[in-house]
C-alpha atoms as one frame of an Amber mdcrd trajectory, in Angstrom:
protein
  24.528 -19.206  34.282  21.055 -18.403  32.780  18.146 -20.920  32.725  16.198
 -19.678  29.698  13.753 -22.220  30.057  12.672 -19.610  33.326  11.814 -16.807
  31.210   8.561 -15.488  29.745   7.162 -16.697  26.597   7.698 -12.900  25.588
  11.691 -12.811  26.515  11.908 -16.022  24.827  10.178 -14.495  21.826  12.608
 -11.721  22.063  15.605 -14.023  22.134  14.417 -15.208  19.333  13.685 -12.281
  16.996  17.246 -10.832  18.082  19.093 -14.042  16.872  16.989 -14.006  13.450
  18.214 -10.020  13.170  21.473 -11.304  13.662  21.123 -13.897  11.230  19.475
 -11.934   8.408  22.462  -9.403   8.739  24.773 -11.823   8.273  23.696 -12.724
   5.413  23.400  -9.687   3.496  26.812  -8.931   4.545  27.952 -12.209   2.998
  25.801 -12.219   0.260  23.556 -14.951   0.669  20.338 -12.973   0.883  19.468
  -9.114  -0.512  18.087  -6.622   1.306  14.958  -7.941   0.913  15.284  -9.742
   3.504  14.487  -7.695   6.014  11.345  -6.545   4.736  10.243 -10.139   4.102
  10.834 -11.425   8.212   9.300  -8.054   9.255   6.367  -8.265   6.762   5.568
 -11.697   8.726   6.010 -10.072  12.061   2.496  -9.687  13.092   2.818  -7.898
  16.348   3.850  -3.926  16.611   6.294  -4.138  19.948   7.987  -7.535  18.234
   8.690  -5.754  15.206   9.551  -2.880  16.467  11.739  -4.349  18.554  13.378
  -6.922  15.245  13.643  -3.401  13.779  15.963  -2.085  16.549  18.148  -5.254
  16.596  18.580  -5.038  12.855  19.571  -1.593  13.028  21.949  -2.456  15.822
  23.687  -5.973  13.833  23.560  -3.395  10.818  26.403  -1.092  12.732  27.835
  -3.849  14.059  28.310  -5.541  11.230  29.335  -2.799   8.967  25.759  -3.631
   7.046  25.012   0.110   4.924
């Protein structure tokens, strides 16, 4: 078992941005949201490495999903 409450403000950050990629993949795939979306959340993303890094997770949910 995990105590995220231990980690880094920065892995906690990280968590974060992976869950929203997750989120915002889902909903393209199930049509709630365009593909917009993705440029919108990384648009507000201020930080290189953070959206760099919400990049790479969309990218991954993308193939996961089955996201084009």
């Amino acid at each position: 078992m995990h105590n995220l409450t231990l980690l880094s403000e920065a892995e906690k950050n990280r968590i974060e941005l992976d869950k929203q990629a997750a989120y915002a993949v889902w909903q393209v795939k199930n049509a709630k949201k365009g593909y917009e979306v993705f440029a919108e959340m990384t648009h507000n993303i201020t930080d290189d490495d953070e959206r760099e890094f919400f990049e790479r997770a969309v990218s991954k949910y993308k193939i996961e999903m089955g996201v084009a």
